[in-house]
C-alpha positions in Angstrom: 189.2 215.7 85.4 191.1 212.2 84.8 189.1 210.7 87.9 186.0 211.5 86.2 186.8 210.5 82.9 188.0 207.0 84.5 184.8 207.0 86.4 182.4 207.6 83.5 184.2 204.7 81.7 184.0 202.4 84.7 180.6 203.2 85.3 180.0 202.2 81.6 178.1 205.7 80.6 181.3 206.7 77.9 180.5 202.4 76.7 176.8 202.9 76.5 176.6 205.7 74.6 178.9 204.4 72.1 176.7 201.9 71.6 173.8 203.3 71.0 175.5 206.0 68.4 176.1 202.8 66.6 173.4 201.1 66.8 171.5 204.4 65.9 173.4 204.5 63.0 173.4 201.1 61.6 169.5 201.2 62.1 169.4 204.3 59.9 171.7 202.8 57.4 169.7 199.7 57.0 166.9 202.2 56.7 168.4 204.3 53.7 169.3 201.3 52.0 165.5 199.5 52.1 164.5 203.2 50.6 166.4 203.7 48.0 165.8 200.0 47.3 161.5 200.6 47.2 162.4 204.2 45.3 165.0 202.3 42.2 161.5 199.7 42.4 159.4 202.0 42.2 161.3 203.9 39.1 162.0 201.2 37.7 158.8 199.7 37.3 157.5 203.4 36.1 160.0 202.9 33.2 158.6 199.8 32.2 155.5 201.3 32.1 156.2 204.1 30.0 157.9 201.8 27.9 154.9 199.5 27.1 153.1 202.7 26.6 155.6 203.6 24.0 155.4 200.3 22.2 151.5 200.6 21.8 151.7 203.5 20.6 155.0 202.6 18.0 152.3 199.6 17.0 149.4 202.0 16.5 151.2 203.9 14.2 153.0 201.3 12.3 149.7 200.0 11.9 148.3 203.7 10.4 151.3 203.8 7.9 150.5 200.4 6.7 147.2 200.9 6.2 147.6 204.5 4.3 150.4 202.7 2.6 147.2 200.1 1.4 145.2 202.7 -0.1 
């Protein structure tokens, strides 16, 4: 069991497959991260929206009261 355990290290198969498992998961980190970057964007920019929607609207009826508030 020790022979092949030395073996598979000197034979780099234990080496490579740590490596990949790492690079695998850095890949999918940097991944995550450029989501949730595009998906805070994306919210983000749907606030704003919402936002300028409300502010029309706030100016439309400011506009309403003054005008009642004429008559």
């Amino acid at each position: 069991m020790i022979n092949w355990l030395i073996h598979q290290f000197e034979s780099l198969n234990v080496v490579m497959l740590i490596i990949m498992i790492g690079f695998v998961t850095a890949l999918s980190k940097s991944n995550n991260q450029k989501m949730l970057k595009e998906q805070s964007k994306e919210i983000y920019n749907d606030i704003e929206e919402l936002k300028d929607e409300l502010r029309g609207q706030h100016q439309a009826l400011t506009a309403l009261i003054q005008a009642k508030g004429r008559n």
